[in-house]
C-alpha positions in Angstrom: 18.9 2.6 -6.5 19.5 6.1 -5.8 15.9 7.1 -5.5 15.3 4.4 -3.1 17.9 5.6 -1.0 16.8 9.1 -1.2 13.5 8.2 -0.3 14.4 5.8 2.6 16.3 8.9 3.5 13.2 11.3 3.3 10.9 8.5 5.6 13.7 8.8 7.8 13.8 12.3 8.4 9.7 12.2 8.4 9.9 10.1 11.5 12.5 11.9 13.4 10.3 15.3 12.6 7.6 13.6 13.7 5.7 13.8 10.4 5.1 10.0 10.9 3.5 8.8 13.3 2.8 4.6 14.0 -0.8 3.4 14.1 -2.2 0.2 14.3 -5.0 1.7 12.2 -5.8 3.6 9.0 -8.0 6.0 9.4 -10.8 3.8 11.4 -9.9 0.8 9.2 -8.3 -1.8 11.0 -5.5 -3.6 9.1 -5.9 -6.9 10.6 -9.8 -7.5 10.7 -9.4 -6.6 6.9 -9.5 -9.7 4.6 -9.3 -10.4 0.6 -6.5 -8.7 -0.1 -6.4 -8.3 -3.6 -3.4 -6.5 -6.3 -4.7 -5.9 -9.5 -2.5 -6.0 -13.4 -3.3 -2.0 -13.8 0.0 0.1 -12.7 -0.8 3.4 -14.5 -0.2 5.8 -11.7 -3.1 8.1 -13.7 -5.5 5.1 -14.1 -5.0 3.6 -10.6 -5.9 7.2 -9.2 -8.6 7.9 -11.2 -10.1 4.3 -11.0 -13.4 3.7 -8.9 -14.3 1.2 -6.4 -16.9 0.0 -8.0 -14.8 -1.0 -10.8 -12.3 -3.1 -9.2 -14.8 -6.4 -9.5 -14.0 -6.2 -13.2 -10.6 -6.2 -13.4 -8.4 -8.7 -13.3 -6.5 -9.5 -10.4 -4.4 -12.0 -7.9 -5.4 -12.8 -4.0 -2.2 -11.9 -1.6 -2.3 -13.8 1.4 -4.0 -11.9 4.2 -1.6 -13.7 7.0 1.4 -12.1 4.7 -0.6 -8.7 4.8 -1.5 -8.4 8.3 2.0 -9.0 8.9 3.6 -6.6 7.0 1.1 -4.0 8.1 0.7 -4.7 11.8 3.2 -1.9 12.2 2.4 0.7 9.7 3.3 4.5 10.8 0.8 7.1 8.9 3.0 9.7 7.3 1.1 13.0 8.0 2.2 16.5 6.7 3.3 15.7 3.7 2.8 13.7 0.4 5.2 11.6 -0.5 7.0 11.0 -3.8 5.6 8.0 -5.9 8.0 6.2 -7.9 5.6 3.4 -10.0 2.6 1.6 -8.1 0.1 -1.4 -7.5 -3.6 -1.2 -7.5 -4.5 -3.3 -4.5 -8.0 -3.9 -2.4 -9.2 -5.2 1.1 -12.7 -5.9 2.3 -13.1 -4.6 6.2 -15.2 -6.7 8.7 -18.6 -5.0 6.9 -17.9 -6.3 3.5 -17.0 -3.0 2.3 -14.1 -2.6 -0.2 -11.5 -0.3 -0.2 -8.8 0.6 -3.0 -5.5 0.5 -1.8 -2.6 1.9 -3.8 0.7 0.4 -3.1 3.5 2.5 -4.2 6.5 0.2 -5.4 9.0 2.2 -4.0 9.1 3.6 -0.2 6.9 1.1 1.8 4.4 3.9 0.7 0.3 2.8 1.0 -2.4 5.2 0.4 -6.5 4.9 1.3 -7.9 7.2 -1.5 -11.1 7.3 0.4 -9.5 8.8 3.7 -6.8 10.5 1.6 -4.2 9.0 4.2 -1.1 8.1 3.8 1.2 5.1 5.6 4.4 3.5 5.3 5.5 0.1 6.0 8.7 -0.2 8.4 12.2 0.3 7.4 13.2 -3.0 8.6 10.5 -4.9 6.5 10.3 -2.7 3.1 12.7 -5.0 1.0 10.5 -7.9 2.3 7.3 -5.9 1.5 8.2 -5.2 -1.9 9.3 -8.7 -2.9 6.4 -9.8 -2.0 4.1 -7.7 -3.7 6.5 -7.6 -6.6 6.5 -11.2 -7.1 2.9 -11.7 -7.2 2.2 -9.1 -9.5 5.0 -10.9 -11.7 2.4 -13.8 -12.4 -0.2 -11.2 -13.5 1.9 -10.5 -16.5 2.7 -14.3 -17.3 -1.1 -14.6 -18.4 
């Protein structure tokens, strides 16, 4: 609990430094066109990092809602300046309005999302993190009942 505190404090500090800044987009990829929101079993940090796009069609997986996405990440702030600390994550995926996939990694701590393929960084608000996390959480969950 500590850690999340500490890195709720860290965002905090971030934003008043103005190291984050809010966008409604991530690096020319617009949250809310994007659809087929996907989070996949794999959570090994190294193996989600070093996994290809390509790949993802292979693995097995769970559909979030996009309405619950789009929500969530309507008001995203990209964090720029800095990396932040990961504590665990979630492989995840969207398709854009091309039918292009991009990996998304969730971090499970923070609010933290990252677009390896822009190498950009963005954070979900304070106000809906705990929200965010349950969510993502609790679908991942029924991944691991199989």
């Amino acid at each position: 609990m500590k850690s999340v505190i500490g890195l709720a404090l860290v965002i905090s500090v971030l934003i008043q430094h103005r190291r984050i800044v809010p966008t409604p987009a991530a690096g020319g990829l617009q949250w809310d066109s994007c659809i087929h929101w996907k989070i996949y079993k794999e959570t090994s940090f190294q193996r989600v990092f070093n996994l290809a796009v390509d790949t993802l069609s292979k693995m097995k997986y769970r559909n979030l809602n996009d309405d619950s996405i789009h929500f969530f990440l309507k008001r995203t702030d990209k964090i720029e300046g800095v990396n932040p600390v990961w504590m665990g994550c979630y492989l995840g995926s969207c398709e854009d309005k091309n039918g292009n996939v991009h990996k998304v990694i969730f971090g499970q701590y923070g609010g933290i999302l990252y677009l390896q393929e822009s190498k950009s960084y963005y954070a979900v608000r304070a106000d809906e993190r705990t929200n965010w996390h349950a969510y993502l959480s609790s679908v991942h969950m029924t991944l691991n009942k199989e």
